[in-house]
C-alpha positions as a Markdown table, in Angstrom:
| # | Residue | x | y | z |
|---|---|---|---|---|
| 1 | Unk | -2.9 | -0.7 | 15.7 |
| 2 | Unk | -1.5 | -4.3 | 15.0 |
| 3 | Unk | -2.3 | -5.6 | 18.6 |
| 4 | Unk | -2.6 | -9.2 | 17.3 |
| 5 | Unk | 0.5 | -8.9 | 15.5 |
| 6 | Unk | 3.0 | -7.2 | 17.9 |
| 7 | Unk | 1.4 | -9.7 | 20.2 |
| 8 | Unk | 2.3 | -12.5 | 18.0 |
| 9 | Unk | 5.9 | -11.9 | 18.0 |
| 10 | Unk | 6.4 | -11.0 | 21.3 |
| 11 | Unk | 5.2 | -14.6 | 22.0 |
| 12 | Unk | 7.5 | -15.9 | 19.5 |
| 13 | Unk | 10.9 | -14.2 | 20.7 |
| 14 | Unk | 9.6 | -15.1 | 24.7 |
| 15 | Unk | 9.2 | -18.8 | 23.5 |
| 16 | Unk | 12.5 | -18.7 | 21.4 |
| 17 | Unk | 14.0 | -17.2 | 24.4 |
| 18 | Unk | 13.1 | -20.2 | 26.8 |
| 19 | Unk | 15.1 | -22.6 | 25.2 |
| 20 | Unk | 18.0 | -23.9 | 23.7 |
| 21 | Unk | 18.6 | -22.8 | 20.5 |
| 22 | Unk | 19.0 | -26.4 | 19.0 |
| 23 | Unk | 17.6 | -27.2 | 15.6 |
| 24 | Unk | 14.3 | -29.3 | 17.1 |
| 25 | Unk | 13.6 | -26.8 | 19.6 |
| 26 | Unk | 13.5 | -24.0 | 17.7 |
| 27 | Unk | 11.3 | -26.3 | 14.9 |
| 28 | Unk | 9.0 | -26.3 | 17.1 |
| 29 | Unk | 8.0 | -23.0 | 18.4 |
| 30 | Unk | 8.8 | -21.9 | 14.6 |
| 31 | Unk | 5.8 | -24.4 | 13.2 |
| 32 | Unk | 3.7 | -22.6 | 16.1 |
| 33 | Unk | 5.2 | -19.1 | 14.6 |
| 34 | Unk | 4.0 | -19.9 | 10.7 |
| 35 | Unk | 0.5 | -20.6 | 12.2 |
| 36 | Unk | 0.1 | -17.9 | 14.0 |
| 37 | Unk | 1.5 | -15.1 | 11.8 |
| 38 | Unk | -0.8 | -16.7 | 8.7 |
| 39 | Unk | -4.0 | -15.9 | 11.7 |
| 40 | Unk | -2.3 | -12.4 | 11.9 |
| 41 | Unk | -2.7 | -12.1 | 7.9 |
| 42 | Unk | 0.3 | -12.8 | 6.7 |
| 43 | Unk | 0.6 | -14.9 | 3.7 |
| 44 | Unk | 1.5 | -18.6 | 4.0 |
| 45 | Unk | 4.5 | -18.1 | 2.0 |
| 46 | Unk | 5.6 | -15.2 | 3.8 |
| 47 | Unk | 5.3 | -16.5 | 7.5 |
| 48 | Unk | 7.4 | -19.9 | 5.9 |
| 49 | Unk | 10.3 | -17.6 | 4.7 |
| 50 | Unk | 10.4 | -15.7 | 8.0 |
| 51 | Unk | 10.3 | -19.0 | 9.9 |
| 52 | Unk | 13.3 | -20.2 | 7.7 |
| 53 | Unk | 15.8 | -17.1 | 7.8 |
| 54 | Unk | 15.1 | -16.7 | 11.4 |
| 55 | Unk | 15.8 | -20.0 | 12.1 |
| 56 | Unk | 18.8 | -19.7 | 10.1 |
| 57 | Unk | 20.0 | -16.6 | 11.9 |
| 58 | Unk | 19.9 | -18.8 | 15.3 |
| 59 | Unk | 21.1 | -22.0 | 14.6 |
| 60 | Unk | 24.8 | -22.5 | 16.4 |
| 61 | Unk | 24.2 | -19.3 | 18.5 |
| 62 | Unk | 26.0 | -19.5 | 21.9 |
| 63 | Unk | 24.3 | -16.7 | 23.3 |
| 64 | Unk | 23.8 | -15.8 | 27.6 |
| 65 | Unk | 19.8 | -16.1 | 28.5 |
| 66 | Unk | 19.8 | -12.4 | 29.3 |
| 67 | Unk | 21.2 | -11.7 | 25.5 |
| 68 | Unk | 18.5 | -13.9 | 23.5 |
| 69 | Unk | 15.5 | -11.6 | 23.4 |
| 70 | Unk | 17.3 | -9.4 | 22.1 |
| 71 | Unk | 18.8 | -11.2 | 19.9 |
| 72 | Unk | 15.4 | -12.9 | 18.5 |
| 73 | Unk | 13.9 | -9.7 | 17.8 |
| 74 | Unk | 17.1 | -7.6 | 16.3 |
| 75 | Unk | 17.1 | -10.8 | 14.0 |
| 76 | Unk | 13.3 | -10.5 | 13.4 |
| 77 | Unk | 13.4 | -7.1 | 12.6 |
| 78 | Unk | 16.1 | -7.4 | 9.9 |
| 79 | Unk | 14.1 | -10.3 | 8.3 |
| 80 | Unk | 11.1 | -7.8 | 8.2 |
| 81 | Unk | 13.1 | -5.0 | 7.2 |
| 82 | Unk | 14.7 | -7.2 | 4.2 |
| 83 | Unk | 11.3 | -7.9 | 2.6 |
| 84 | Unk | 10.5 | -4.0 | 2.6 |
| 85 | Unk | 13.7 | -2.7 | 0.7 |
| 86 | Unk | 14.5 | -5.4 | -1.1 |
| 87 | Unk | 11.3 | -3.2 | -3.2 |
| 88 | Unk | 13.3 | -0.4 | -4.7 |
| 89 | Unk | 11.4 | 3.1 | -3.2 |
| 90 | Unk | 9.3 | 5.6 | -5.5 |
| 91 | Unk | 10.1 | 9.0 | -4.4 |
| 92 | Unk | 6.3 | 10.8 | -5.9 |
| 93 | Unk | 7.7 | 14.2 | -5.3 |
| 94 | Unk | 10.9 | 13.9 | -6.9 |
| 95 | Unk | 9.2 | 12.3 | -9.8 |
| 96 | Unk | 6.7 | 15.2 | -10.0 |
| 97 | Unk | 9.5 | 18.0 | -10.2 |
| 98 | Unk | 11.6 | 15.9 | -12.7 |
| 99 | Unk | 8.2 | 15.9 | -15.2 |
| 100 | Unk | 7.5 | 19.7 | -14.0 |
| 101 | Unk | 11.4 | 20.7 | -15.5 |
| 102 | Unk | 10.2 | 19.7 | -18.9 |
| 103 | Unk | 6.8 | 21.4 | -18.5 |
| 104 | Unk | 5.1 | 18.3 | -18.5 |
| 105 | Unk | 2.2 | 17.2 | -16.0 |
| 106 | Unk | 3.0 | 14.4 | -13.3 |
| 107 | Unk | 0.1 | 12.0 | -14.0 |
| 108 | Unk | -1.4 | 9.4 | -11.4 |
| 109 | Unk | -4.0 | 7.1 | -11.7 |
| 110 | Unk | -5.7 | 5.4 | -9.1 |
| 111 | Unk | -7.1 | 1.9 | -9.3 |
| 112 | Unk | -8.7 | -0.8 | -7.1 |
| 113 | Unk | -12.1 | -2.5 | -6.1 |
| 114 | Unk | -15.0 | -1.3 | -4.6 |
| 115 | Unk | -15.1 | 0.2 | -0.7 |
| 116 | Unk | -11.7 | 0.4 | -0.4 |
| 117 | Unk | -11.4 | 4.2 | 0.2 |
| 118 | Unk | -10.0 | 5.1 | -3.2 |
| 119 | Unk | -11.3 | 8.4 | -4.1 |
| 120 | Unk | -11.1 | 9.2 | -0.2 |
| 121 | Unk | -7.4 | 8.2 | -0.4 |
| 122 | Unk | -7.2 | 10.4 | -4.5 |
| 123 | Unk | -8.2 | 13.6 | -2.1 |
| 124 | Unk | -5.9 | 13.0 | 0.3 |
| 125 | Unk | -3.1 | 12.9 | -1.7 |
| 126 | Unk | -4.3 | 16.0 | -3.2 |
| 127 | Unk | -4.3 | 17.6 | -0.1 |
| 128 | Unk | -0.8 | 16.6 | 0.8 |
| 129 | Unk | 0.6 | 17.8 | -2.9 |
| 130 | Unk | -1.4 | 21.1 | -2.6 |
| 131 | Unk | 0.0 | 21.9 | 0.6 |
| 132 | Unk | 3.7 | 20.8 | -0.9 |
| 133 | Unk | 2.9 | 23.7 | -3.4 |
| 134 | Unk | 1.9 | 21.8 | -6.4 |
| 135 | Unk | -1.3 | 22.8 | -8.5 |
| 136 | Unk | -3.2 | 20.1 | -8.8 |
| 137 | Unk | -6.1 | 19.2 | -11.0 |
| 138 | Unk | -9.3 | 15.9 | -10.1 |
| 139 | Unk | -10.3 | 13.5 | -12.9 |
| 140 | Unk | -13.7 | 12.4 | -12.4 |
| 141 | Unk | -12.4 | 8.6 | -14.3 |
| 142 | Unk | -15.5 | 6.5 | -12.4 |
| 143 | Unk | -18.5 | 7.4 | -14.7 |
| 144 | Unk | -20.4 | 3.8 | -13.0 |
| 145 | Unk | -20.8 | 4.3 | -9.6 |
| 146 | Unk | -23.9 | 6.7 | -9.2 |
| 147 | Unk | -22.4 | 9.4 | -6.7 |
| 148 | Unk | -18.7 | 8.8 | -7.8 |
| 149 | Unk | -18.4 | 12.2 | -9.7 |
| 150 | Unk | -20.3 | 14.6 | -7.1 |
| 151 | Unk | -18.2 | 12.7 | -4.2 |
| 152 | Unk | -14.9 | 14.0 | -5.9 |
| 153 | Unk | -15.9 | 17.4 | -6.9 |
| 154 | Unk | -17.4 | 17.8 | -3.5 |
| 155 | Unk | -13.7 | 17.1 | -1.9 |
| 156 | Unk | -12.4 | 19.3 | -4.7 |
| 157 | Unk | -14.6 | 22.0 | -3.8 |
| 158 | Unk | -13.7 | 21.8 | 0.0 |
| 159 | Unk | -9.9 | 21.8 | -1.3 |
| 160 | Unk | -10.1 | 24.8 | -3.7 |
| 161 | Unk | -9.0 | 22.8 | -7.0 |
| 162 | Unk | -10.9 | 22.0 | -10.0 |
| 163 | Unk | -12.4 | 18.8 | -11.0 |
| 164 | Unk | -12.8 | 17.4 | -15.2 |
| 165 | Unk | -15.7 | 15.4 | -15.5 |
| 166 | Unk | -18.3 | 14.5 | -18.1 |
| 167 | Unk | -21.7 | 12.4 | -17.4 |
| 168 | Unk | -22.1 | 9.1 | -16.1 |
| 169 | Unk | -21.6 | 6.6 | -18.7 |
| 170 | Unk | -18.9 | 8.4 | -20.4 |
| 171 | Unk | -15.5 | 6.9 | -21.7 |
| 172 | Unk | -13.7 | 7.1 | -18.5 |
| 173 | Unk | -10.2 | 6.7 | -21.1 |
| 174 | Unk | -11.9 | 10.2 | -22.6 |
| 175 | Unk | -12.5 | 11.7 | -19.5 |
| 176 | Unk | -8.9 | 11.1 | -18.8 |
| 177 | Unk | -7.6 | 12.5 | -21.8 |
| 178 | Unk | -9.2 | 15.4 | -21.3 |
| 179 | Unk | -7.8 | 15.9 | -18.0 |
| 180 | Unk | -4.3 | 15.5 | -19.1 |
| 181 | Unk | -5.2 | 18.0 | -22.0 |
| 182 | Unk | -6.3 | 20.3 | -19.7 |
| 183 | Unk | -3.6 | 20.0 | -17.3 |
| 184 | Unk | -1.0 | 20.7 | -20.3 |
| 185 | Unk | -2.5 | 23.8 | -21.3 |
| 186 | Unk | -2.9 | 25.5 | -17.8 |
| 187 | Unk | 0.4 | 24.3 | -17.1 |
| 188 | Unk | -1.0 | 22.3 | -13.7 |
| 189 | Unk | 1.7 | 20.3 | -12.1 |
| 190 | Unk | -0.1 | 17.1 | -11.5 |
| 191 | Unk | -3.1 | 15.1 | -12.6 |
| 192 | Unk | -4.8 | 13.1 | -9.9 |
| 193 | Unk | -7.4 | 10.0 | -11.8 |
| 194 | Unk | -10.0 | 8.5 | -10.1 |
| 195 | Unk | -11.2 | 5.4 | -11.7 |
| 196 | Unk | -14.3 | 2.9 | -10.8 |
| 197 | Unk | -13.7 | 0.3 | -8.3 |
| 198 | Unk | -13.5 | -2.7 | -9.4 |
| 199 | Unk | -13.9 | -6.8 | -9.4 |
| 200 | Unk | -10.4 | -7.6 | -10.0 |
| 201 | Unk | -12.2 | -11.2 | -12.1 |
| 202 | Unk | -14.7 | -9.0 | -14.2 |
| 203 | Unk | -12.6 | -8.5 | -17.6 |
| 204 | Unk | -14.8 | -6.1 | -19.3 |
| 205 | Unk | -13.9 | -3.7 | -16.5 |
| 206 | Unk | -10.0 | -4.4 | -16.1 |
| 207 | Unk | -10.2 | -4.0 | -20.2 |
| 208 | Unk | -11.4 | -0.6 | -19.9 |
| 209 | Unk | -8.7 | 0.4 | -17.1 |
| 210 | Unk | -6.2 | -0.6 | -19.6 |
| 211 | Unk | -8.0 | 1.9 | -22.1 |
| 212 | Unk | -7.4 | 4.2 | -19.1 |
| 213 | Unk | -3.5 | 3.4 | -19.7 |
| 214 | Unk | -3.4 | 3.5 | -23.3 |
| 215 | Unk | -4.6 | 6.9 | -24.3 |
| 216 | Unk | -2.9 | 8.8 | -20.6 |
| 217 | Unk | 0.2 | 6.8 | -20.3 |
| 218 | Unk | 0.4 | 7.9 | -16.4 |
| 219 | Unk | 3.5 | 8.4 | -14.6 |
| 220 | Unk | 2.9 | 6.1 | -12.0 |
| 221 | Unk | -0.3 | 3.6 | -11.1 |
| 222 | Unk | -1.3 | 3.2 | -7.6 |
| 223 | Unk | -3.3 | 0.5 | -6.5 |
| 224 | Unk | -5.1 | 1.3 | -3.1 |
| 225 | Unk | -6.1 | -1.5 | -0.8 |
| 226 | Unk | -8.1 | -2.0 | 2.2 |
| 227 | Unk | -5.9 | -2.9 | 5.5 |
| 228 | Unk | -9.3 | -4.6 | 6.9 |
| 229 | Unk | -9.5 | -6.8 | 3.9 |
| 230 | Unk | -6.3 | -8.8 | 5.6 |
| 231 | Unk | -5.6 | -11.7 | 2.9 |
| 232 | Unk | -8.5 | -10.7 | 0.6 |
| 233 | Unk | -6.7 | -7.8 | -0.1 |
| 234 | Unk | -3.5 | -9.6 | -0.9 |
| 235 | Unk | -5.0 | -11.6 | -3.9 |
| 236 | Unk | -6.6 | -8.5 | -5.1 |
| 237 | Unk | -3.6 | -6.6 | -5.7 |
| 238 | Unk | -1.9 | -9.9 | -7.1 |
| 239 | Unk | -4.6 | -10.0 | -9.7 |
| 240 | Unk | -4.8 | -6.5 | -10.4 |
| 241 | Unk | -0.6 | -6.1 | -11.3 |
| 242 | Unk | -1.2 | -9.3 | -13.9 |
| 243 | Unk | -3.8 | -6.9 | -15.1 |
| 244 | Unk | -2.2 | -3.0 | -15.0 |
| 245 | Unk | 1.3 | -3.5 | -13.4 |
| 246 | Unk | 0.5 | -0.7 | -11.1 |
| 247 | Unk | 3.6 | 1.0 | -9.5 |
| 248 | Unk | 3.0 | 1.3 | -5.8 |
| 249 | Unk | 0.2 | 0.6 | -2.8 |
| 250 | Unk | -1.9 | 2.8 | -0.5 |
| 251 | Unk | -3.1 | 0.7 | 2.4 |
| 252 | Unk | -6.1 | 2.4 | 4.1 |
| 253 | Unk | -7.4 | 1.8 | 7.2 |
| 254 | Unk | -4.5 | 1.3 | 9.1 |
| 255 | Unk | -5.3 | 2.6 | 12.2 |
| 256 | Unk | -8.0 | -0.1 | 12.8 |
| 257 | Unk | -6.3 | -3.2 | 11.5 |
| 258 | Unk | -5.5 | -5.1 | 15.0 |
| 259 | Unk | -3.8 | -8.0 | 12.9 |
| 260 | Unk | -1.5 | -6.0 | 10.7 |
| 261 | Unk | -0.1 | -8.7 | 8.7 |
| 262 | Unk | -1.5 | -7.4 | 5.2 |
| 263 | Unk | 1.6 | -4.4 | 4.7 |
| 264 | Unk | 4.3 | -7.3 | 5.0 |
| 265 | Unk | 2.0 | -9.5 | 2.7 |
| 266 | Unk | 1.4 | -7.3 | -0.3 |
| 267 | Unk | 5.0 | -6.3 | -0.4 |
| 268 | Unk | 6.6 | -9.7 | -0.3 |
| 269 | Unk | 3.8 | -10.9 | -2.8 |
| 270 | Unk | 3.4 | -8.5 | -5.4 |
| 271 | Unk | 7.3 | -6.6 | -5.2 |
| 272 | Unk | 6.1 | -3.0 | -5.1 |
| 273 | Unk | 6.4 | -0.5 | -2.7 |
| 274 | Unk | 4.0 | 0.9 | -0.1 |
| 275 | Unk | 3.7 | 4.4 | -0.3 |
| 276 | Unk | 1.6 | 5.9 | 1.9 |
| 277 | Unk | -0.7 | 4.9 | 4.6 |
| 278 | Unk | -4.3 | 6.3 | 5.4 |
| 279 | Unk | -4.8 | 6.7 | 9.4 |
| 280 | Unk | -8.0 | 8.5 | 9.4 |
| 281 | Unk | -10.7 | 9.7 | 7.6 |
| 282 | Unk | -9.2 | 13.4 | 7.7 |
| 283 | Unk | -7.3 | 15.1 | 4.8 |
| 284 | Unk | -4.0 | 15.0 | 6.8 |
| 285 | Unk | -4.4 | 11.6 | 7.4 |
| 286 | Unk | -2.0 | 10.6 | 5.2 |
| 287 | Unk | 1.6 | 9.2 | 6.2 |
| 288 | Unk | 4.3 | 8.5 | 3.9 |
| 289 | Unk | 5.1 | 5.0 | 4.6 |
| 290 | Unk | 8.1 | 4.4 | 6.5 |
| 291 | Unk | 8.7 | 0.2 | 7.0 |
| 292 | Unk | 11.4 | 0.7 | 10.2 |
| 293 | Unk | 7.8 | 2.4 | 11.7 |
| 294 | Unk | 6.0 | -0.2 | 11.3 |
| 295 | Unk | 8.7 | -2.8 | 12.5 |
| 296 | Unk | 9.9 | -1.1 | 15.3 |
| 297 | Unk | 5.7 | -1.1 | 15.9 |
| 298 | Unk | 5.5 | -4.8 | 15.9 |
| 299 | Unk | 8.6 | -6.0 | 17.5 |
| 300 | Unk | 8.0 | -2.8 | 20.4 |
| 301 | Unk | 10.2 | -4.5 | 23.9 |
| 302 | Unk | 7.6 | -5.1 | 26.7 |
C-alpha cells in the first residue's frame, strides 16, 4: 500500500540529506519533489505547499549529517500531519448517541459516482454500527441502476437488518422519507441511504440528490470515493461539495492504491475529514481513519 509514495519521500529526505541545506540546493531537489509527489497523485497545489513549508522548516538549519534524515522526515511528517487536523474530526458514534438521547434517528446519506464501491462501503458501515449495538435500518435511495435495490437487500439479508425500498423509477427523495418515517416509529437508531451514483456534471441528477436533502435533512453526508481514481477522484469530490456540501469522505480501495497521494489530496482540497477507509472487499474491512497511520506509512525509516 502506497509503494510509489513512501518511495517518493524516502528519495526526497535521502537527497535533502546529501547536501547543504542552502536555499539553491534545497530548490532544487524541492522542484524534483513537486514533480514527483503530483506523479504519486497529489494535487499540484498540494505538492507546492509541502515544497514551501518544508523548505521553510530547513532553511538556516545547522544540523550534523547523521541528524538530517531525521530531521527531513520529522519535518515532513508534521507538514502532512498539519493538512489532516487542520479538518476539524466527526466523531459518527458520538453523533449517533447524541440524536439517540432525544429519540431521534441518526441519518446518513451516501453519495458519489458510479463504481466507486458506494453501497459496498453503505454495508460496511452497517456492519461496523451493528456490531457497535446500534439497530440499523437500509434505504434502497438508487431506483436507476438495474440491480441497485436487490444488491442492498441482498447485503441486508446476509446482515440480519431490514431494507425500505419501492420500484425502480421511484422518487428516491420518497423512498427516503419513508425510511426515516419508518425508522422514527420503530425507534431504529440510525438510517443508512444509498443513493445512485453519479456524473458529478449531469445536473438533472445532482438536482434530485438535493431533493434527497430537502425532504430527509440527514445528519451527516458522506461522499465515498475511489482511492484508484488518484486525481480523477479529487475533482469529483470538489464538484460534488459545490453541489451537496457533504460532511466527510470514505476512500475505498486503499489497499491497492500503490501511489497513495489521493487521502492527502481530497483533504487539503475540499476541507473535510476522512472517515473511514475500505481495505477489502469483506464486511470488517472497514478502518476508521487515523492520518498519523497513514503518515508514519509513508515516511516508514529504511
Amino acid at each position: 500500500m502506497f509503494e510509489k509514495l513512501r518511495n517518493t519521500f524516502s528519495l526526497i529526505i535521502s537527497n535533502l540529506s546529501k547536501h547543504e541545506l542552502s536555499e539553491k540546493e534545497i530548490n532544487k531537489v524541492l522542484e524534483e519533489m513537486i514533480l514527483s509527489l503530483v506523479e504519486c497523485d497529489i494535487a499540484y497545489e498540494v505538492a507546492a505547499e509541502i515544497s514551501e513549508n518544508l523548505k521553510n522548516m530547513l532553511l538556516g538549519k545547522k544540523v550534523s549529517n547523521s541528524e538530517l534524515k531525521d530531521i527531513v522526515r520529522e519535518n515532513l511528517r508534521q507538514i502532512l500531519l498539519k493538512i489532516f487536523y487542520e479538518i476539524p474530526k466527526i466523531d459518527i458514534i458520538e453523533r449517533i448517541n447524541e440524536k439517540k438521547k432525544l429519540n431521534l434517528p441518526f441519518v446518513i446519506l451516501f453519495l458519489g459516482i458510479n463504481g466507486t464501491g458506494k453501497t459496498t462501503t453503505l454495508a460496511k458501515v452497517a456492519y461496523l454500527l451493528k456490531k457497535k449495538g446500534y439497530s440499523v435500518v437500509l434505504v434502497c435511495g438508487d431506483t436507476h441502476r438495474a440491480g441497485s435495490i436487490e444488491q442492498l437487500k441482498q447485503h441486508a439479508m446476509k446482515l440480519g437488518l431490514k431494507t425500505i425500498e419501492q420500484k425502480y423509477g421511484a422518487d428516491p427523495a420518497a423512498v427516503a422519507r419513508d425510511g426515516v418515517t419508518y425508522a422514527k416509529t420503530h425507534k431504529v437508531d440510525v438510517v443508512l441511504i444509498d443513493s445512485a451514483g453519479r456524473i458529478q456534471t449531469d445536473k438533472n441528477l445532482m438536482d434530485e440528490l438535493l431533493k434527497i436533502v430537502r425532504v430527509v435533512s440527514p445528519d451527516i453526508k458522506i461522499f465515498v470515493g475511489d482511492a484508484l481514481a488518484g486525481n480523477d477522484a479529487v475533482s469529483q469530490s470538489k464538484e460534488f461539495l459545490k453541489y451537496t456540501s457533504f460532511d466527510g469522505v470514505i476512500l475505498t480501495k486503499m489497499d491497492a492504491d500503490a501511489k497513495g497521494g489521493s487521502a492527502i489530496s481530497i483533504v487539503y482540497a475540499t476541507k473535510r475529514p476522512i472517515l473511514f477507509i475500505g481495505t477489502g472487499q469483506n464486511y470488517e474491512d472497514l478502518e476508521e481513519f487515523v492520518p498519523e497511520k497513514l503518515v508514519d506509512h509513508i515516511l516508514l525509516k529504511e
